[in-house]
C-alpha positions in Angstrom: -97.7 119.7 -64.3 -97.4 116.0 -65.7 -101.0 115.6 -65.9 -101.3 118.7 -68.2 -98.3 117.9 -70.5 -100.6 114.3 -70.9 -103.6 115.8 -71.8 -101.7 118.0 -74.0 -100.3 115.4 -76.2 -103.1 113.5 -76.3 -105.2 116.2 -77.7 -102.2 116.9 -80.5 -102.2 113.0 -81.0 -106.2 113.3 -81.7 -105.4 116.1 -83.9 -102.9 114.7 -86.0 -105.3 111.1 -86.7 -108.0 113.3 -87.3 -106.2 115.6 -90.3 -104.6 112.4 -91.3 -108.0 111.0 -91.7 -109.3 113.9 -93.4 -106.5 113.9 -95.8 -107.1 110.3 -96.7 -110.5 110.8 -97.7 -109.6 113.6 -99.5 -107.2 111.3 -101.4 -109.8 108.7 -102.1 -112.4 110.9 -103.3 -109.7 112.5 -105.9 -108.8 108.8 -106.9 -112.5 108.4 -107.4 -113.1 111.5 -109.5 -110.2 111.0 -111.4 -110.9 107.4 -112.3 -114.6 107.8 -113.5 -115.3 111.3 -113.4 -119.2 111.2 -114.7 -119.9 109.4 -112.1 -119.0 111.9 -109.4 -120.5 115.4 -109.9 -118.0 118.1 -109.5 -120.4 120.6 -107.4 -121.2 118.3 -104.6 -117.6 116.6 -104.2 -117.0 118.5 -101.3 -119.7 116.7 -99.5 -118.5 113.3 -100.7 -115.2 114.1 -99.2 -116.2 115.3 -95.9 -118.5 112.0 -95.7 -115.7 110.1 -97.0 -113.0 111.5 -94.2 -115.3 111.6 -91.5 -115.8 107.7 -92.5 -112.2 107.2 -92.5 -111.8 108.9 -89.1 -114.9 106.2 -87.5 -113.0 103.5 -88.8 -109.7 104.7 -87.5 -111.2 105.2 -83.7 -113.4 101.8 -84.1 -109.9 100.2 -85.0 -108.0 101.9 -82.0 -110.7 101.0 -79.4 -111.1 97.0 -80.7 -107.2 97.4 -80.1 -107.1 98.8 -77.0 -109.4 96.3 -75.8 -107.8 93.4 -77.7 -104.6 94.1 -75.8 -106.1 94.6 -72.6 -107.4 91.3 -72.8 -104.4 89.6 -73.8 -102.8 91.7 -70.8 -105.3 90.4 -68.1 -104.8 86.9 -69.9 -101.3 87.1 -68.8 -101.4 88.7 -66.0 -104.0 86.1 -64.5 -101.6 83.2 -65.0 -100.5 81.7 -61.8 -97.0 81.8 -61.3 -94.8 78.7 -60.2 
């Protein structure tokens, strides 16, 4: 029953830096509309945006793996130390 109420909150955790991604990019296309607006057609700023979040969401899991391995190493680092 543990195991399922893990997987559980992982899978809402995925969820919620996933629609926080996608509401980023949503944010920085409208920033980038709204600042130079002949720049950015209007009929295919849907596609921008969807490149744009999905980008935001690569970056987000590149940035949580290099972490997760970043601290693992410093873990092992410390954990290798001989103790006295």
């Amino acid at each position: 029953m543990i195991g399922h109420d893990r997987q559980k909150s992982n899978a809402i955790r995925e969820w919620i830096i996933f629609s926080i991604s996608l509401g980023l990019g949503a944010h920085i296309v409208l920033g980038l509309m709204l600042h130079s607006p002949e720049t950015w057609p209007t009929e295919s700023l849907w596609v921008y945006g969807l490149l744009i979040s999905l980008s935001v969401y690569i970056v987000v899991q590149l940035s949580r793996s290099l972490w997760w391995v970043y601290r693992g190493s410093f873990k092992s680092d410390v954990s290798d130390t001989p103790e006295e």
